[in-house]
TORMIVO-155676 format. One line per field, with one value per residue (C-alpha): residue number from 1; residue in one letter; x, y, z. Coordinates in steps of 0.5 Angstrom, whole numbers, padded with zeros to 4 digits. Layout:
<sites>
num: c(NUM, ...)
residuo: c(A, ...)
c1: c(X, ...)
c2: c(Y, ...)
c3: c(Z, ...)
</sites>
This chain:
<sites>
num: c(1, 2, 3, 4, 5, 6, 7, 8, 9, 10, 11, 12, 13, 14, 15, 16, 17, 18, 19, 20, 21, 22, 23, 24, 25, 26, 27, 28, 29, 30, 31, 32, 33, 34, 35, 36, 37, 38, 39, 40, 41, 42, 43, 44, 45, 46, 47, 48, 49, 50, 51, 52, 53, 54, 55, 56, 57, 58, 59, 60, 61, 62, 63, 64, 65, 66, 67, 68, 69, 70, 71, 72, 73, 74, 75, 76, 77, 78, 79, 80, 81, 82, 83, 84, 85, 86, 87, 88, 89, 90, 91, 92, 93, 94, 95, 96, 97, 98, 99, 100, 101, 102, 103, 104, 105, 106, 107, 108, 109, 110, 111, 112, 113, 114, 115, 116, 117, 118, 119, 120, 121, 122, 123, 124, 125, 126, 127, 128, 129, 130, 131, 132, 133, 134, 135, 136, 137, 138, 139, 140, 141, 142, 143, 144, 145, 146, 147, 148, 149, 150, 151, 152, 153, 154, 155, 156, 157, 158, 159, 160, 161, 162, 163, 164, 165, 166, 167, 168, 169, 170, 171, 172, 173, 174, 175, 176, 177, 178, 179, 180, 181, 182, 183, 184, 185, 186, 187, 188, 189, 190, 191, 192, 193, 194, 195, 196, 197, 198, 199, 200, 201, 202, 203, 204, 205, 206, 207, 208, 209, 210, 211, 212, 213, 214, 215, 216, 217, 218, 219, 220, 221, 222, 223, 224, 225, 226, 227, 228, 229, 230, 231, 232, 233, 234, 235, 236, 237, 238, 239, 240, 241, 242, 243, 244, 245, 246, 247, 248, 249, 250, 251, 252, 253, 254, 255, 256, 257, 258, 259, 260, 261, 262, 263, 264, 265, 266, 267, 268, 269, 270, 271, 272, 273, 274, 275, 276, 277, 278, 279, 280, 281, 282, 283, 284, 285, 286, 287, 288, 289, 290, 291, 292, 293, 294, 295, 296, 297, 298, 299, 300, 301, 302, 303, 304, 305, 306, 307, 308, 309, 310, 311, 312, 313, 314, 315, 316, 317, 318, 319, 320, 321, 322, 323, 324, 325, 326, 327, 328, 329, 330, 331, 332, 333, 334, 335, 336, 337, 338, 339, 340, 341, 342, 343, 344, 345, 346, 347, 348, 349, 350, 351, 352, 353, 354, 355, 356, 357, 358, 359, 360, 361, 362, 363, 364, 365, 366, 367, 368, 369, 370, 371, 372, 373, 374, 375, 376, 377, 378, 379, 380, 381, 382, 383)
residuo: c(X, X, X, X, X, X, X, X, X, X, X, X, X, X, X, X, X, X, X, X, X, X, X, X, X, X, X, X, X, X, X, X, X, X, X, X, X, X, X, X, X, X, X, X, X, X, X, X, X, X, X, X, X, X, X, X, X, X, X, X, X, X, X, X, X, X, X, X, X, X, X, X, X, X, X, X, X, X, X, X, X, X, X, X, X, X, X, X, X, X, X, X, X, X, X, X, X, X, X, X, X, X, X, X, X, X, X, X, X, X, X, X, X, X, X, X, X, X, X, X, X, X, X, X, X, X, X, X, X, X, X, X, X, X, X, X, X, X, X, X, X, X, X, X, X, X, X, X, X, X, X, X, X, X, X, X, X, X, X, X, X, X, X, X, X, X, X, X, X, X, X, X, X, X, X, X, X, X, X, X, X, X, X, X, X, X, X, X, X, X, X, X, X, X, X, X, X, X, X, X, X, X, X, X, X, X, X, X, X, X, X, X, X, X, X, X, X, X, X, X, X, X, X, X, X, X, X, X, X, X, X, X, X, X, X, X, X, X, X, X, X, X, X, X, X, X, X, X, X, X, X, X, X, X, X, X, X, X, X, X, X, X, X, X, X, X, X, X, X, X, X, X, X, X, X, X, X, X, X, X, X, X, X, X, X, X, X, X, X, X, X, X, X, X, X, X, X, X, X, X, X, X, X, X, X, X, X, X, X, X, X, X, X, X, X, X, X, X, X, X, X, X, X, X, X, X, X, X, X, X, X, X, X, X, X, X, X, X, X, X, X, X, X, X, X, X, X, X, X, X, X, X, X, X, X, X, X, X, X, X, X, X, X, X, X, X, X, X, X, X, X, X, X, X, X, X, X, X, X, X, X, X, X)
c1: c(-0052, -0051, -0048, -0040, -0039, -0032, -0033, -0038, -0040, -0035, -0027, -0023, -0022, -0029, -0030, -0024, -0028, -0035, -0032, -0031, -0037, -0037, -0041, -0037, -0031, -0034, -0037, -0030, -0027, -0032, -0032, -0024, -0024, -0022, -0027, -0026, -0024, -0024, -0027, -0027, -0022, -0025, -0023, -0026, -0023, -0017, -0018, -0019, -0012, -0008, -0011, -0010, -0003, 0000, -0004, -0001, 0006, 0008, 0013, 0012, 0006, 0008, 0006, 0000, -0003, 0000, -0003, -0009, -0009, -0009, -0015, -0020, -0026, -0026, -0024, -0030, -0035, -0033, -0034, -0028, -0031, -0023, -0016, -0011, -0005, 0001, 0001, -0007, -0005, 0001, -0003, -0008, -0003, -0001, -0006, -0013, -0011, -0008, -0013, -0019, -0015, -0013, -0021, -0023, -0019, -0022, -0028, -0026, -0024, -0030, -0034, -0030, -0026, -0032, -0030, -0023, -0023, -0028, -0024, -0028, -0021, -0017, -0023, -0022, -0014, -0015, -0013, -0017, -0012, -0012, -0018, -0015, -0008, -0006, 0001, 0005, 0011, 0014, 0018, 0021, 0021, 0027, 0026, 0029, 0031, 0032, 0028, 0021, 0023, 0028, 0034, 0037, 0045, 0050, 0052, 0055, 0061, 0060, 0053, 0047, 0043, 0036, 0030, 0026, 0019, 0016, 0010, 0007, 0002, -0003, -0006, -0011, -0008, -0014, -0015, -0008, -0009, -0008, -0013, -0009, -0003, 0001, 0006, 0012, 0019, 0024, 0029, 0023, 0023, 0018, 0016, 0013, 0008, 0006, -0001, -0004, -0010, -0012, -0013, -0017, -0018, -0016, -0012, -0006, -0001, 0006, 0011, 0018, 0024, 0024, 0017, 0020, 0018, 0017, 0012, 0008, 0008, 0006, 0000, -0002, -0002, -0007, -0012, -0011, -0008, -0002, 0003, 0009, 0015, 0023, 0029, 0034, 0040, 0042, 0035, 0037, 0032, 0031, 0029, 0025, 0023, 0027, 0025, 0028, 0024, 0029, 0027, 0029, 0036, 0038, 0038, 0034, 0027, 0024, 0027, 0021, 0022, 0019, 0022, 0021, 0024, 0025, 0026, 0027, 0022, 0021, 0014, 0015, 0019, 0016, 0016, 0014, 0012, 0014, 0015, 0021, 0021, 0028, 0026, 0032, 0032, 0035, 0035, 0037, 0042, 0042, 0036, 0031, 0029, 0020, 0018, 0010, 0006, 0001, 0003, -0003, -0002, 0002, 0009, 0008, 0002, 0007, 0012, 0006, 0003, 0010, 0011, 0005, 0009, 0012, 0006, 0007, 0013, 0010, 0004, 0011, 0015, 0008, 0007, 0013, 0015, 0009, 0007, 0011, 0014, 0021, 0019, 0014, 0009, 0010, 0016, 0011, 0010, 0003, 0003, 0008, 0003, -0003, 0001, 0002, -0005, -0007, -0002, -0005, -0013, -0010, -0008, -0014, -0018, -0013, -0015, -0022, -0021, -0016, -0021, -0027, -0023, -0024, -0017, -0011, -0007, 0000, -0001, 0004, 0001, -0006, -0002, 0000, -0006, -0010, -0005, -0004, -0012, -0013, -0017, -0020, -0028, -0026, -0029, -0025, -0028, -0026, -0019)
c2: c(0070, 0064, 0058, 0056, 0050, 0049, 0045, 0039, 0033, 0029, 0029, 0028, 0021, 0020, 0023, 0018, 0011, 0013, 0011, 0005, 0000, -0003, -0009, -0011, -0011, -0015, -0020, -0021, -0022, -0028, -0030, -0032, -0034, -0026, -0027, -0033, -0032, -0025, -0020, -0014, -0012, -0014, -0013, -0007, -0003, -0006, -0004, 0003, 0003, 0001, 0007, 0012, 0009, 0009, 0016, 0019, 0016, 0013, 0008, 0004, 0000, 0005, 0012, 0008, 0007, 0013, 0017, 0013, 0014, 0022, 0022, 0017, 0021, 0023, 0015, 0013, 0018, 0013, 0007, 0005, 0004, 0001, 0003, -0003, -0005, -0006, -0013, -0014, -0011, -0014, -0021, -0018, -0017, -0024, -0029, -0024, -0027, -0022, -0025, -0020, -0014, -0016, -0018, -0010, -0006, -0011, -0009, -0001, -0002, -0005, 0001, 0007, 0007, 0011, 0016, 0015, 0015, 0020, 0026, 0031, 0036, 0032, 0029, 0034, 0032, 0024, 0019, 0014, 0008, 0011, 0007, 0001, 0002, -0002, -0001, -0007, -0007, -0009, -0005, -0008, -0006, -0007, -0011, -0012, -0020, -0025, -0030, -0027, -0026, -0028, -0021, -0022, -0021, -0024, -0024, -0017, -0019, -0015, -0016, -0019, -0020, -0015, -0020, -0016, -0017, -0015, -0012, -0014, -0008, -0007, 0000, 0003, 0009, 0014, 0011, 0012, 0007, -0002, -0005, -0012, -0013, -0020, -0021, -0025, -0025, -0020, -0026, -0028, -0025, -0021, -0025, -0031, -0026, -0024, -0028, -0026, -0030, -0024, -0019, -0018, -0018, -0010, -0009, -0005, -0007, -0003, -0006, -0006, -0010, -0015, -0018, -0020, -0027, -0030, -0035, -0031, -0025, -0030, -0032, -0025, -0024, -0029, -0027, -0020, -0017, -0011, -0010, -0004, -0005, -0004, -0008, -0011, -0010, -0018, -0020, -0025, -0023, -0024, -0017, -0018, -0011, -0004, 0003, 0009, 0016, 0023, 0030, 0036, 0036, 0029, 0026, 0020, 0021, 0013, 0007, 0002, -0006, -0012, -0017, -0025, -0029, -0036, -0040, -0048, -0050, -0058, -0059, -0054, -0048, -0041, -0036, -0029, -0023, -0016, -0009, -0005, 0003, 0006, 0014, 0019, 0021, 0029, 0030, 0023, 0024, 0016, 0012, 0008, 0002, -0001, -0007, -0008, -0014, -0008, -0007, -0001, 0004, 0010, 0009, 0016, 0013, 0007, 0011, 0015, 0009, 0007, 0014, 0013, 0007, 0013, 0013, 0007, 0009, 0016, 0011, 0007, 0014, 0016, 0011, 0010, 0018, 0019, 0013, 0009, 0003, 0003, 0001, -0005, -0006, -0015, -0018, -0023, -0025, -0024, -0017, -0014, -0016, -0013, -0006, -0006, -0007, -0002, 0003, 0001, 0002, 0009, 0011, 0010, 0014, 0019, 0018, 0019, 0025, 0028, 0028, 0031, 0037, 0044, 0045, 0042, 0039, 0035, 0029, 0029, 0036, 0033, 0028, 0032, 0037, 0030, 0028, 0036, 0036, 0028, 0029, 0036, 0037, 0040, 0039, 0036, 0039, 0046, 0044)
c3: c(0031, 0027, 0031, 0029, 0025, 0027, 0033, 0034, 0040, 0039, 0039, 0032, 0034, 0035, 0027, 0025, 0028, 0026, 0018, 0022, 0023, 0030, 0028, 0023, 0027, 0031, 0026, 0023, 0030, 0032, 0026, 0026, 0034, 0037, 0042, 0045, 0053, 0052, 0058, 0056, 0051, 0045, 0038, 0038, 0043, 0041, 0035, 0038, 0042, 0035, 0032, 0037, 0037, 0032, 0029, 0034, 0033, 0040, 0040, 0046, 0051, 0056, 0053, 0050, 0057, 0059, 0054, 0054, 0062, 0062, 0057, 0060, 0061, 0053, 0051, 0056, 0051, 0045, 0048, 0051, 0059, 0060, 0059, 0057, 0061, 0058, 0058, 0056, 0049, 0048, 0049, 0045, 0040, 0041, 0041, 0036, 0029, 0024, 0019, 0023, 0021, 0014, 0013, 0016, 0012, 0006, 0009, 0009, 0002, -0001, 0003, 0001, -0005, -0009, -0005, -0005, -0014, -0015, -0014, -0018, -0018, -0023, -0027, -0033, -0034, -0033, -0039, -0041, -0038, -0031, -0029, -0031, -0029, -0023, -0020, -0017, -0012, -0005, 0000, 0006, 0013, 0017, 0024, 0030, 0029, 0024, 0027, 0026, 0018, 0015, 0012, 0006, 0005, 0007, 0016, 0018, 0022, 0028, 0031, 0029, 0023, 0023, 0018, 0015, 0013, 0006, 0004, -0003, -0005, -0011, -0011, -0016, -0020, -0019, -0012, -0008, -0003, -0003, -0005, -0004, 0000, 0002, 0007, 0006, 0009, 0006, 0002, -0002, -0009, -0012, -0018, -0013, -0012, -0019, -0020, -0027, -0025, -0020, -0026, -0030, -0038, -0040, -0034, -0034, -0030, -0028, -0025, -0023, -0028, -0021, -0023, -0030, -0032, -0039, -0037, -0032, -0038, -0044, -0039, -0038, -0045, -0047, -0042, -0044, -0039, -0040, -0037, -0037, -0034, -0034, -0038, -0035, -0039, -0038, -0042, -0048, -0053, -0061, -0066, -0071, -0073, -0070, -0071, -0070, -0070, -0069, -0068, -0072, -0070, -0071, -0065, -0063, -0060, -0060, -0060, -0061, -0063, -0064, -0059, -0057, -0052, -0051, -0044, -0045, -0039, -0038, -0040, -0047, -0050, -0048, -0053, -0051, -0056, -0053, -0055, -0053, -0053, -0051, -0050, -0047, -0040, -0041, -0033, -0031, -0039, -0040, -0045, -0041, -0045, -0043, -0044, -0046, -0048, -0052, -0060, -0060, -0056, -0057, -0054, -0050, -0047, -0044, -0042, -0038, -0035, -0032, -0029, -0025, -0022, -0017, -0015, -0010, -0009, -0006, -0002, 0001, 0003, 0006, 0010, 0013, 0014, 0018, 0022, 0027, 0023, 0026, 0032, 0034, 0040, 0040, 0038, 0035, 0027, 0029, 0032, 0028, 0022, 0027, 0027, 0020, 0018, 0022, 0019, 0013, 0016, 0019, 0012, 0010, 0015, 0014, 0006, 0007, 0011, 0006, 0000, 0004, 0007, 0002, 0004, -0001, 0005, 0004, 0007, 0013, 0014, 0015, 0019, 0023, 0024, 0026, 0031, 0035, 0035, 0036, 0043, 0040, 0039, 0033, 0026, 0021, 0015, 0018, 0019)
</sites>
């Protein structure tokens, strides 16, 4: 009688740490002064109680100690020898810099997005373009105070003005996932954080009208770099070539133009050649109008790469539809950014685990299974 492959040595989260190198935890900790004056709980361990947390989605210090209290002896087989009280980890959230936590999840980054790009189910349908394509945007996550990070909008007239604190996020179109992310208060606008020195020559970037910025645009032209995003209706700009193509009933199917924009700047006049493809939406029933610095693509292949833009949009509504970012453990700028970086590792972990599986799972569904099995010696490639 075979043995049966659906069970193993360790519990799921064991399987979930092992894609993690501890020595590399612990080589970014002491590097940025995470272990000075520490006892016992060192970065790994807490690490390992943020992951637990949040994966599982609780919503305050003390259903972490309790859980964590109530599955001790299975915690003491991963190396966690101590269950942290509430106040060890809202220290730790405190004073271990978020800088260790942006450096690992790098680190996971570096090492894994082979996997995370080499998804053999969809190889034989990908464009050309979609390996160069990188997808820029923000979103805020609301917070309890406006002292942390500063809101936007006006004061309400009854109670106190909730900050927010926005997450500036570059994803890889046939990766799925960040591979770079700043933050930033939620009163800070998206176009500060587009840096056309962090990309590279042939890199297609899709973006939000939010990031327009003639100067920034003509700089990634010059260093060959395309983008793709939408028109505002307020932008002032000169035609010089205008064609419309119709379809067989006479109605307008493109609209393609050549375009330049001026901007009066105090060293020098900016002057910004672009291409505009206005294209009818028959379920929204209304034109939307792209802007692109590329004169040589098929204007259906620009109207593609900007539909890929809903790809972050599906990674924001993932990451805050199945992890706990409603409710902080800190009240710190620092452990608010701990929180979210680790949200970000899990996302990860779970990104990892979703491509390996046989089985097609739904994200939140993966989510879930992993969170209902989480202290279980089940394997994950069963599941």
């Amino acid at each position: 009688m075979s043995k049966s492959t659906h069970f193993i040595g360790q519990p799921l989260l064991g399987q979930l740490l092992s894609l993690i190198d501890q020595a590399d935890v612990h080589r970014i900790s002491k590097k940025h002064g995470g272990e000075h004056y520490v006892k016992h709980f060192d970065a790994w361990h807490h690490l390992v109680t943020m992951l637990y947390a949040i994966i599982m989605r609780f919503d305050s210090l003390r259903e972490i100690q309790l859980s964590m209290t109530a599955e001790s002896r299975k915690l003491s087989h991963l190396g966690l020898t101590k269950i942290p009280k509430r106040s060890t980890l809202s220290d730790a959230n405190v004073r271990r810099s978020e800088v260790i936590f942006g450096e690992l999840y790098a680190t996971l980054y570096d090492k894994h997005k082979g996997v995370l790009s080499s998804d053999s189910r969809n190889r034989g349908s990908t464009p050309s373009w979609l390996r160069k394509l990188k997808i820029m945007d923000s979103t805020t996550i609301s917070l309890f105070s406006n002292l942390v990070f500063k809101g936007v909008g006006r004061n309400p007239k009854r109670g106190k003005k909730k900050g927010g604190l926005k997450v500036h996020t570059i994803i890889n179109a046939n990766e799925g996932v960040p591979c770079d992310v700043q933050f930033t208060s939620a009163a800070t606008h998206d176009h500060f954080l587009l840096c056309p020195s962090k990309l590279n020559r042939d890199d297609i970037v899709a973006l939000d009208r939010a990031y327009i910025d003639y100067a920034k645009f003509e700089e990634m032209t010059q260093r060959g770099t395309v983008y793709v995003t939408k028109m505002k209706k307020s932008l002032v700009f000169k035609i010089l070539d205008d064609i419309i193509y119709q379809d067989r009933c006479g109605k307008m199917a493109l609209r393609v133009q050549h375009v330049v924009f001026t901007k009066k700047a105090k060293d020098k006049n900016i002057t910004h050649h672009a291409r505009i493809i206005t294209y009818p939406d028959i379920q929204k029933k209304k034109l939307i109008s792209l802007l692109t610095n590329d004169f040589e693509m098929p204007q259906q292949d620009i109207i593609d790469i900007y539909r890929k833009r809903w790809m972050i949009e599906t990674l924001f509504k993932q990451l805050k539809q199945n992890f706990p970012l409603r409710y902080f453990y800190g009240e710190s700028a620092n452990a608010i950014k701990i929180q979210v970086w680790c949200t970000l590792i899990a996302n990860l972990l779970l990104m990892l685990i979703k491509r390996s599986v046989r089985r097609s799972w739904s994200f939140s569904g993966l989510a879930t299974m992993i969170r209902i099995l989480m202290m279980y010696y089940v394997n994950y490639k069963s599941i």
